[in-house]
C-alpha positions in Angstrom: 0.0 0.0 0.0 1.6 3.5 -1.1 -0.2 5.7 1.4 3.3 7.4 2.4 4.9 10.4 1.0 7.0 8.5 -1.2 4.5 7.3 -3.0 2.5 10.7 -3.5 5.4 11.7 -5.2 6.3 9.3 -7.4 2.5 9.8 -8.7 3.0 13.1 -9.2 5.8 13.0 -11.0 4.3 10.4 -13.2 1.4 13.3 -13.8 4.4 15.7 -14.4 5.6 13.5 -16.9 2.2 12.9 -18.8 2.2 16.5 -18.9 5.2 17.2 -20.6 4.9 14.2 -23.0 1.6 15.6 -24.0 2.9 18.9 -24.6 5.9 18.2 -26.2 4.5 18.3 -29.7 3.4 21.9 -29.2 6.5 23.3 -28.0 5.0 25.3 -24.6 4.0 23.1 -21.4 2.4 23.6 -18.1 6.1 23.5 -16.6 6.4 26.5 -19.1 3.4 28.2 -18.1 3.8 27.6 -14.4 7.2 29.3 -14.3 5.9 32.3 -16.7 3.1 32.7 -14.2 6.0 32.0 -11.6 8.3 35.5 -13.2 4.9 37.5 -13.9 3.6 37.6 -10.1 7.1 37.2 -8.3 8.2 40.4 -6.0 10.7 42.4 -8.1 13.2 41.7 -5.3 13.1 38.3 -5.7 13.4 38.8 -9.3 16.4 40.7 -9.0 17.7 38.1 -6.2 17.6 35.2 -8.9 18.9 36.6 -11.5 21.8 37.6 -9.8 22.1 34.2 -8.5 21.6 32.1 -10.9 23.5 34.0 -14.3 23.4 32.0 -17.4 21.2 29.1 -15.5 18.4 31.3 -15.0 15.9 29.7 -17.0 16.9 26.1 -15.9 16.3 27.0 -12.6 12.8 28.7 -13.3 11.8 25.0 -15.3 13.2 23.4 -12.7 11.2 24.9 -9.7 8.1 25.2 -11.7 8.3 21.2 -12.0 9.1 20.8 -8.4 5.9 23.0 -7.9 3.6 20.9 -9.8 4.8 17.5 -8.9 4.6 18.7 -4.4 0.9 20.7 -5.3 0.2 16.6 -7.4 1.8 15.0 -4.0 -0.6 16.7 -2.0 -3.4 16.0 -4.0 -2.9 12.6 -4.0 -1.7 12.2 -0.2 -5.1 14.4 0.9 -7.8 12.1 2.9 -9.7 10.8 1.0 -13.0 12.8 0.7 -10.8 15.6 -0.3 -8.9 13.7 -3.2 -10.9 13.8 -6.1 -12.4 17.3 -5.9 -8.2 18.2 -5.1 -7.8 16.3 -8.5 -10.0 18.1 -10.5 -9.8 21.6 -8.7 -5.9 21.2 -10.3 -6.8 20.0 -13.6 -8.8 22.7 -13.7 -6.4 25.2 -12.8 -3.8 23.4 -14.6 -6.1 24.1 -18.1 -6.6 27.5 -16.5 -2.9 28.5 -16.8 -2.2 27.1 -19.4 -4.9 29.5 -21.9 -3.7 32.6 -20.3 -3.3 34.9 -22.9 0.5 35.5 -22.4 1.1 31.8 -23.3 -2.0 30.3 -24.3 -1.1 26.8 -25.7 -3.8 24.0 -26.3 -1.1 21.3 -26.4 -0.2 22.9 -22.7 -3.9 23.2 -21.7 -4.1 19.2 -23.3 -0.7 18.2 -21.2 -2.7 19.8 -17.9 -6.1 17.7 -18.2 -3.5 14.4 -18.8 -1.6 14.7 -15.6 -4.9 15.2 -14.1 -6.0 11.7 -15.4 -3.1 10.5 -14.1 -3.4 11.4 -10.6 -7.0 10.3 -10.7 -5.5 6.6 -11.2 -2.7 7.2 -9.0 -5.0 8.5 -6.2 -7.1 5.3 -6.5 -4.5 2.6 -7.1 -1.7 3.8 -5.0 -3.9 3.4 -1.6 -6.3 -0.3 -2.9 -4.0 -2.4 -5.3 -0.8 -1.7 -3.8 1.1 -0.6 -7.5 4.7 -0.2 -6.0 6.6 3.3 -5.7 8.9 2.5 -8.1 6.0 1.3 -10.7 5.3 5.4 -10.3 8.5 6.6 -10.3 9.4 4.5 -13.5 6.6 5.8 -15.6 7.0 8.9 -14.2 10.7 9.3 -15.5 9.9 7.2 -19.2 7.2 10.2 -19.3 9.5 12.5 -18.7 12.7 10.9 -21.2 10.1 10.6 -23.9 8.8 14.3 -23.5 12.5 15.6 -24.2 13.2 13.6 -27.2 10.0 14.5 -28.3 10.8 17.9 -27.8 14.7 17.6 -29.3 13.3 16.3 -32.4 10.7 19.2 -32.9 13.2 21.4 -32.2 15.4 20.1 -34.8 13.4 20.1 -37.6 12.2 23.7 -36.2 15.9 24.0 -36.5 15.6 23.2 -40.1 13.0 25.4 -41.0 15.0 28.6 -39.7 18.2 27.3 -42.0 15.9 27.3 -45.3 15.2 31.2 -44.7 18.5 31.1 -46.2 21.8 33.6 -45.0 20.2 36.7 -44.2 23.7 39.3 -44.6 26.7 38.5 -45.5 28.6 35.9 -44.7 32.2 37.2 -45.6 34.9 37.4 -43.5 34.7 37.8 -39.7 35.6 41.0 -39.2 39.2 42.5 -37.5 40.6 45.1 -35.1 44.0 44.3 -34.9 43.6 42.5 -31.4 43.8 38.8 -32.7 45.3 36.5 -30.9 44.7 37.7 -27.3 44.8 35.4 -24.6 41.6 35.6 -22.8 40.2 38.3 -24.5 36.6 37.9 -25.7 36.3 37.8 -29.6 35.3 40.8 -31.6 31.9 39.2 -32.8 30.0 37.3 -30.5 28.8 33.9 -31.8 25.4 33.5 -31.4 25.1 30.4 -29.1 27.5 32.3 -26.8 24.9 35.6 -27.0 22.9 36.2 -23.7 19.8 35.3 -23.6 17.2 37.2 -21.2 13.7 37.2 -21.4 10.6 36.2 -19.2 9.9 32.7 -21.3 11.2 29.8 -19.7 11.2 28.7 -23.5 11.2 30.5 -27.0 8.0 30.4 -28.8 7.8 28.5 -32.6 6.8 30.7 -35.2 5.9 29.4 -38.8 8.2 31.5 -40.7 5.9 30.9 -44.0 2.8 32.0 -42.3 4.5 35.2 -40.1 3.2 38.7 -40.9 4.9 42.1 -39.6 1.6 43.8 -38.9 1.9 47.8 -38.2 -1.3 49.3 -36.7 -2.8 51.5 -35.0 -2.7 55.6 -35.3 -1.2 55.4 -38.7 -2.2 56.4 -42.7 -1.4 53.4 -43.9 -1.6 50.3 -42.1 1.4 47.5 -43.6 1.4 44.0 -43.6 4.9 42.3 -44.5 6.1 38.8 -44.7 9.5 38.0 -43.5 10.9 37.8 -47.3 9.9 41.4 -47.8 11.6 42.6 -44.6 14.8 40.7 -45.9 15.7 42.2 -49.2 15.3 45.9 -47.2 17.1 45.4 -44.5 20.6 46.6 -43.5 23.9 45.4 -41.6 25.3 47.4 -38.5 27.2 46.1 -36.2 26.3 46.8 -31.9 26.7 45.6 -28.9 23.3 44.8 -27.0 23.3 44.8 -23.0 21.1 43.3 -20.5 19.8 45.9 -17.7 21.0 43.5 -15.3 24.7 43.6 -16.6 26.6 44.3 -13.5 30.2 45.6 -13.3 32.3 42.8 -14.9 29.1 40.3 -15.4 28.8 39.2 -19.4 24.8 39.2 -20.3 26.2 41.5 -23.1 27.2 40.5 -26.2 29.0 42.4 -29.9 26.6 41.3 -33.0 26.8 42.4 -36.6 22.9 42.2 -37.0 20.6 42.6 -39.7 17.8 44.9 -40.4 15.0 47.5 -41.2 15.4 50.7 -39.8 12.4 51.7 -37.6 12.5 55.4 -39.2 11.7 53.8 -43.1 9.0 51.6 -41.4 7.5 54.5 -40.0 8.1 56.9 -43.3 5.6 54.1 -45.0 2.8 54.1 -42.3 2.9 57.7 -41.8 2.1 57.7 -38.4 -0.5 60.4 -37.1 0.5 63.9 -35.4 -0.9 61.6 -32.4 1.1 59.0 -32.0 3.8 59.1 -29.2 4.5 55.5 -28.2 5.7 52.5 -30.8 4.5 49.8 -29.1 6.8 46.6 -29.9 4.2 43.2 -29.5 6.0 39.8 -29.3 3.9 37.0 -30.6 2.4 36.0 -26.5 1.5 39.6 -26.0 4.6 40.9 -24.3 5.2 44.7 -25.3 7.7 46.6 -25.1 7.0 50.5 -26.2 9.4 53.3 -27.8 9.1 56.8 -27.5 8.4 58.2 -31.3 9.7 61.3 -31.9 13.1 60.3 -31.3 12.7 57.4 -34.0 11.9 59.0 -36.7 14.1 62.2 -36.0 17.5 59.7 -35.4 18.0 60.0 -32.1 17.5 56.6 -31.5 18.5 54.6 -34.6 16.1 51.7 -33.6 16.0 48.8 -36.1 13.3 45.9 -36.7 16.3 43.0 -37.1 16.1 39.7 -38.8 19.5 38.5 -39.0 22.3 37.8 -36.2 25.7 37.8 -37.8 24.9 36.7 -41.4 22.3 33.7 -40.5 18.5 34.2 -39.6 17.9 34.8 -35.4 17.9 32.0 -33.5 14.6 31.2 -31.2 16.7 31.9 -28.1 16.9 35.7 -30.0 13.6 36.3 -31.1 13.3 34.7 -34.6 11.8 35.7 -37.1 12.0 39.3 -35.8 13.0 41.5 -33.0 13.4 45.0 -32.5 17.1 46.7 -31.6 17.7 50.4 -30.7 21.2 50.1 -29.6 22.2 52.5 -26.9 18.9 51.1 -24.6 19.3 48.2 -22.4 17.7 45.3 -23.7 14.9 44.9 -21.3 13.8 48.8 -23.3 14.9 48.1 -26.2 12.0 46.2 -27.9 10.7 42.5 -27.9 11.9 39.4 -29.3 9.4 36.8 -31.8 7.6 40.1 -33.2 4.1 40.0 -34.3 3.3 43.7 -34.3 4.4 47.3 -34.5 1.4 49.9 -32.8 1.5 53.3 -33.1 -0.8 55.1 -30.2 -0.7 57.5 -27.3 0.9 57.8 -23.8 -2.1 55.7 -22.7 -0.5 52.2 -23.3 1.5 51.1 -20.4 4.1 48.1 -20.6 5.0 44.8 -18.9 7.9 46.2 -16.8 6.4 49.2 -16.0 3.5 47.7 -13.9 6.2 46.2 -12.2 8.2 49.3 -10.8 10.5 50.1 -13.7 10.9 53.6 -15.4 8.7 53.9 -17.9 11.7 56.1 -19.9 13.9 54.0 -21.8 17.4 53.6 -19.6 20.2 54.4 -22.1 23.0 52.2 -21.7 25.9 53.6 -19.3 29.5 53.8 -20.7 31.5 50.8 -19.4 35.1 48.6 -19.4 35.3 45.2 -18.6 38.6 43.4 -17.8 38.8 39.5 -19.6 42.3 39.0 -19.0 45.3 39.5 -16.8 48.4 37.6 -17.9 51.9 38.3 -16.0 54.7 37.5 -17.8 58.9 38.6 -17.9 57.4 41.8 -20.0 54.8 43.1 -17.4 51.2 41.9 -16.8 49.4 42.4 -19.9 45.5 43.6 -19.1 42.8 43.0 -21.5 39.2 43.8 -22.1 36.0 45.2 -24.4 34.3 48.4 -23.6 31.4 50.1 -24.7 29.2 53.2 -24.6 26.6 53.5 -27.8 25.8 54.8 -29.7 28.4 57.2 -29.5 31.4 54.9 -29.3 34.0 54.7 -27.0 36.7 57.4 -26.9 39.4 56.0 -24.4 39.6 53.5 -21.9 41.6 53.7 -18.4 43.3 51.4 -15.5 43.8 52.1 -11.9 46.2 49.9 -10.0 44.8 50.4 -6.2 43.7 53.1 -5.8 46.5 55.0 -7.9 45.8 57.6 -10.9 43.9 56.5 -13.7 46.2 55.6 -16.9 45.3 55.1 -20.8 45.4 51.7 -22.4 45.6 50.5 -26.4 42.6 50.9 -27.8 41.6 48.7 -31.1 40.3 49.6 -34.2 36.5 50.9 -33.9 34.0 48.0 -35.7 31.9 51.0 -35.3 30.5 53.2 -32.6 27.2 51.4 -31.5 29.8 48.2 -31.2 32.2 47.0 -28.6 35.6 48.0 -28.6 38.2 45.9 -27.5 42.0 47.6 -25.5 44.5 46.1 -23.9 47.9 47.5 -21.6 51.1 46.3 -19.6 51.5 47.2 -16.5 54.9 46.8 -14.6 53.7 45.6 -11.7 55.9 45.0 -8.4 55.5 41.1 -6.7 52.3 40.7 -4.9 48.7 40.9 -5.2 47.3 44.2 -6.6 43.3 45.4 -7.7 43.0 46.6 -11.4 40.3 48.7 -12.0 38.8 49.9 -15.6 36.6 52.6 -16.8 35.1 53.8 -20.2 34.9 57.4 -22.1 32.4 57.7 -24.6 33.1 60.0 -27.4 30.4 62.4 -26.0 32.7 63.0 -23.0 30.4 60.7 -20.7 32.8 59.0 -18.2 31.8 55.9 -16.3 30.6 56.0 -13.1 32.2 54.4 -10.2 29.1 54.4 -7.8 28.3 50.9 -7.7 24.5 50.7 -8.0 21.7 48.0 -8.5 20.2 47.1 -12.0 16.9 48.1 -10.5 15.1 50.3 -11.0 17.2 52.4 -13.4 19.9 50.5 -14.1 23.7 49.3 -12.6 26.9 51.2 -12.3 30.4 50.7 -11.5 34.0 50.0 -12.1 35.0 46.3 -13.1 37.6 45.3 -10.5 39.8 42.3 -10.9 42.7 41.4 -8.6 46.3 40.4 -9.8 48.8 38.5 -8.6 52.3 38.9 -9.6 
C-alpha cells in the first residue's frame, strides 16, 4: 500500500511527466506556463535576487522549480484524505487548463498536457492506496514520461531547426571582421557567436513561429496600415554592427554581447505608415502579448536609430533571440529596447502602459551607461598584460583607463573601432611589483560621458560601476 509520501510523489511526477509528453508536440507546457506565471507575479526583489544568483542558469532553474511545484501541489493532492482527493484532483486540472490559456502563453497542447496529468493522478489517487502498485512502478513511468517528453521535444526542435536554416543567410557571410587584437589570450572575440549571445527574457522557453505564415503587422494611429512577410523585410534590410546589454549587466558580469545584426530601420517603417500627429509610443508586440514601447519622436528624428532585425551575424535569429524578428535600438538596455518573436508594430498615445512598468520600472527607456570590462590578466617577464572590451553606444568609445589600487587613472591601447554602437576591445602592460594588486577599468564615450564608479543596482534604473579584478604577480 503507497499511502506514504513517497508514494505521492512518485505519482506526481508520473502526472508531471504525462504532462510534458503531451505537450511536447506543441512546444510550450504547463512547466512553461507555471514558471511564466511564476516570473509574472514574483516580487521584483526576488526577481532581481535570482537573476543575480543564478546567471546563465536562470531559466533552468525557473523550469526546474516550476516542476518541483507541480509534482509537491500533485503529492498533496494525492496524499489528501480521501474525501478531499478527487475534488483536489479536478480543482488542479482545472487550474492546470486555466494556466495554461492565459493569454500570455495560451497553448492548447499545454492546456491538453494539464487535463492528462490530471487523469493521471486520478488513477494514482485510487490505485496507490487499494492495489498496492509499488513506488517504483510510479517513479518508473513517471521518469519514461518524462525521457520521452525531451526527445519528443529535441526532435521538434530540430526540424524547427531546419526550417530557420531554409530562410536562407540573411547578410553577408564574408569574412569575420578584424581590429588588430587577434590573438589575445583571454580576450573575448570581436563578434559574439550566437550560441555564446545572452539570452534574457521572461519565457522559460522561445516560442515556434511558422516562418511561412509570419506577418509584420503595423497598426494603429497610422495612414497606412502595412502588412509584410519576413521575405519582404529581408531584401530591405541593413547590416550594423552593436553591442546589446542586459539591464542587469553588472560591473564585470557578461549578459552582453557584440553582434553584426541585420535589419529594417524603424525610421523607413515609419516613413511608410505615416504615423498620425498623435502617436507618441511604438509599441513593440511579441507573438504571446509581451510589449515593449518606444518613444516616437526620437525614432523618426535619429536620435535613437532603432532597427526591426532579422539577422544575427549573417544567418537568420535563432529562437533563443527572437526569430523571425525582433526590435534593436542600440544604446537602450535590452529589457527597453523592444521585444523578441515580433508579431506587431502599434502606433498610439501615452495611454499604453508596458510589462515592466507595472512592475516598478521607469517607464523612460534607460540608455546604456559607458563601461570597461577586464577578460584577462596575464603576467609575464614583460609586465602583466590587461585585457578587455568596452562600450558606450551609440556614440562609441573614446578612451579606456586602469587604476592599480587606488593610484591615478592611466590610458590603455585601444583597437580599431567596428563602429560606434559596437564594442571596442583595448588592452595594456602594466609593470607591476611582486604581490597581489586590484586593477580597475573605466570607459569614455566619445560624448565626454565617463563611467561611473558608484556601484549601483540594475533596478530600477539600471547598474553602475567600475570592473575590479585582482592580480597576482
Amino acid at each position: 500500500m503507497l499511502t506514504n509520501g513517497g508514494g505521492s510523489v512518485a505519482v506526481g511526477a508520473a502526472a508531471l511527466g504525462a504532462a510534458e509528453a503531451v505537450a511536447a508536440l506543441g512546444g510550450v507546457s504547463l512547466v512553461d506556463a507555471v514558471a511564466r506565471l511564476m516570473a509574472d507575479t514574483a516580487p521584483i526583489p526576488v526577481v532581481e535576487a535570482t537573476v543575480a544568483l543564478t546567471g546563465r542558469h536562470e531559466k533552468r532553474v525557473s523550469r526546474f522549480t516550476a516542476g518541483a511545484g507541480v509534482v509537491a501541489l500533485a503529492a498533496a493532492a494525492v496524499a489528501a484524505p480521501s474525501r478531499l482527493r478527487d475534488p483536489a484532483v479536478v480543482v488542479l486540472g482545472v487550474a492546470g487548463a486555466a494556466l495554461a490559456s492565459r493569454p500570455a502563453y495560451r497553448s492548447g497542447w499545454a492546456a491538453a498536457g494539464a487535463v492528462a496529468a490530471a487523469g493521471v493522478l486520478a488513477a494514482g489517487s485510487r490505485l496507490c492506496p487499494t492495489r498496492g502498485l509499488g513506488m517504483a512502478t510510479w517513479a518508473s513511468a513517471g521518469l519514461g514520461l518524462l525521457v520521452a517528453a525531451r526527445s519528443a521535444r529535441r526532435d521538434h526542435e530540430r526540424r524547427y531547426e531546419e526550417t530557420i536554416r531554409r530562410v536562407g543567410p540573411v547578410g553577408a557571410l564574408g569574412l569575420a571582421p578584424e581590429d588588430g587584437f587577434e590573438g589575445e589570450p583571454g580576450l573575448s572575440p570581436l563578434v559574439t557567436a550566437g550560441h555564446r549571445f545572452y539570452v534574457a527574457d521572461v519565457n522559460p522557453r522561445p516560442p515556434r513561429v511558422d516562418p511561412d505564415r509570419w506577418r509584420l503587422s503595423i497598426t494603429g494611429m497610422v495612414a497606412h496600415p502595412l502588412r509584410l512577410t519576413l521575405t519582404e523585410l529581408i531584401v530591405d534590410a541593413v547590416e550594423f554592427d552593436a553591442v546589446m546589454v542586459c539591464v542587469h549587466n553588472r560591473a564585470g558580469q557578461r549578459r552582453v554581447g557584440n553582434a553584426r545584426w541585420t535589419g529594417v530601420p524603424l525610421a523607413d517603417l515609419l516613413r511608410h505608415a505615416m504615423p498620425e500627429s498623435g502617436a507618441t509610443r511604438l509599441v513593440t508586440r511579441a507573438v504571446d502579448g509581451y510589449t515593449i514601447s518606444l518613444p516616437v519622436p526620437p525614432l523618426r528624428s535619429g536620435e535613437l536609430e532603432g532597427y526591426l532585425v532579422v539577422g544575427m551575424n549573417g544567418r537568420p535569429l535563432d529562437p533563443a533571440h527572437g526569430f523571425p524578428a525582433r526590435v534593436f535600438v542600440p544604446g537602450l538596455y535590452g529589457q527597453y529596447t523592444g521585444v523578441k518573436w515580433l508579431s506587431e508594430l502599434q502606433l498610439t498615445d501615452d495611454s499604453h502602459t508596458d510589462y515592466w512598468w507595472r512592475r516598478g520600472w521607469t517607464p523612460e527607456p534607460i540608455r546604456v551607461q559607458p563601461h570597461a570590462r577586464i577578460d584577462a590578466a596575464v603576467a609575464g617577464q614583460a609586465g602583466t598584460v590587461v585585457t578587455g572590451v568596452a562600450w558606450a553606444p551609440p556614440e562609441g568609445v573614446a578612451a579606456v583607463e586602469v587604476s592599480v589600487g587606488q593610484g591615478e587613472w592611466r590610458p590603455t591601447e585601444l583597437a580599431a573601432e567596428l563602429a560606434p554602437t559596437a564594442w571596442r576591445r583595448w588592452r595594456t602592460t602594466l609593470d607591476l611589483p611582486p604581490g597581489k594588486h586590484t586593477v580597475r577599468a573605466r570607459a569614455v564615450a566619445n560624448s565626454g560621458r565617463v563611467q561611473s564608479g558608484d556601484r549601483k543596482p540594475p533596478y530600477p534604473s539600471g547598474p553602475s560601476g567600475f570592473h575590479a579584478v585582482t592580480v597576482s604577480v
